[in-house]
N, C-alpha and C positions, 0 to 999 in steps of 0.2 A: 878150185873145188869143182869138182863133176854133179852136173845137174842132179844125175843120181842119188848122192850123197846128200846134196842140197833139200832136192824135195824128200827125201827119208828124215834128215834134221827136224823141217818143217811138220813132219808127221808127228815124229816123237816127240816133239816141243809141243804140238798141239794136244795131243794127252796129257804132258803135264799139264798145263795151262788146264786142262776142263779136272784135273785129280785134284790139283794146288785150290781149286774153287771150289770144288767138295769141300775140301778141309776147313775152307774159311768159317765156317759153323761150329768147328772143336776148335777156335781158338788161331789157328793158322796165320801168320803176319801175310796182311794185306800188299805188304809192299813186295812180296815174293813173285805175288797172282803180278801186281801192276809189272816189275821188271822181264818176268816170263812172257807177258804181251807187248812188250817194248820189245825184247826179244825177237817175237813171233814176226811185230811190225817189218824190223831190220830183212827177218828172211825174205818175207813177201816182198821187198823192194829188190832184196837181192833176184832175187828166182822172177819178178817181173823184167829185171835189165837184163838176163841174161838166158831169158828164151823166145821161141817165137811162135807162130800158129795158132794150132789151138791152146798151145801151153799156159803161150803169154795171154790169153785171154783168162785162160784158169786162174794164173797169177794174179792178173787184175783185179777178178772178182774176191780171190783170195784177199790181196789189200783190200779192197772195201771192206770184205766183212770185215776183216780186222777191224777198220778204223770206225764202221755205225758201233760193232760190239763192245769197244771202245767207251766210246760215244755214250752208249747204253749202259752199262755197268753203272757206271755214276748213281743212273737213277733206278735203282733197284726193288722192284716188290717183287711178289711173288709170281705175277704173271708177266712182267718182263723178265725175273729168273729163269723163265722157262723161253723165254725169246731167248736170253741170253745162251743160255745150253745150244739151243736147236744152231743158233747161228756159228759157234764155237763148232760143233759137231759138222756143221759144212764145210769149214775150214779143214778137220780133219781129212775130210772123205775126199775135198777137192786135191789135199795133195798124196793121198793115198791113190786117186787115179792118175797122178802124173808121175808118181813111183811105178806103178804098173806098165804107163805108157812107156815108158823110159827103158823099160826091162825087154821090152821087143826085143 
């Protein structure tokens, strides 16, 4: 699979991932949101072994968030909710600049 493709995946995966968590309040099975971030997890290992520079540094950070937001989810109010969001929302943005980068 071409890194392109890869971090595009990652994108779109990480919109569902923060839509699928909207939904969790009408009802939405929980275990959709967990496999979509197990999912998510897999990319970020993939897209870390298989880039380098600054990429693989984005990837890195990328696995982390995953894994504290991860982490975080568990213990959920209202003001980790909103930790929750902003960190999911960096994970988007980190791989929507390495879809950009990618596109030179």
């Amino acid at each position: 699979m071409k890194r392109l493709w890869l971090f595009f995946l990652g994108a779109g995966l990480s919109i569902l991932q923060i839509m699928d968590g909207a939904l969790l309040k009408l009802g939405f099975p929980l275990s959709l949101h967990v496999a979509s971030g197990v999912a998510l997890l897999v990319i970020c290992v993939v897209s870390t072994l298989r880039t380098s520079g600054v990429e693989r540094r984005m990837s890195l950070g990328n696995l982390g968030l995953v894994i504290v937001n991860g982490g975080l989810g568990i213990f959920l109010d209202q003001v980790l909710l909103l930790i929750h969001l902003f960190l999911a929302l960096g994970v988007l943005a980190n791989f929507s600049v390495m879809f950009g980068m990618e596109r030179r």
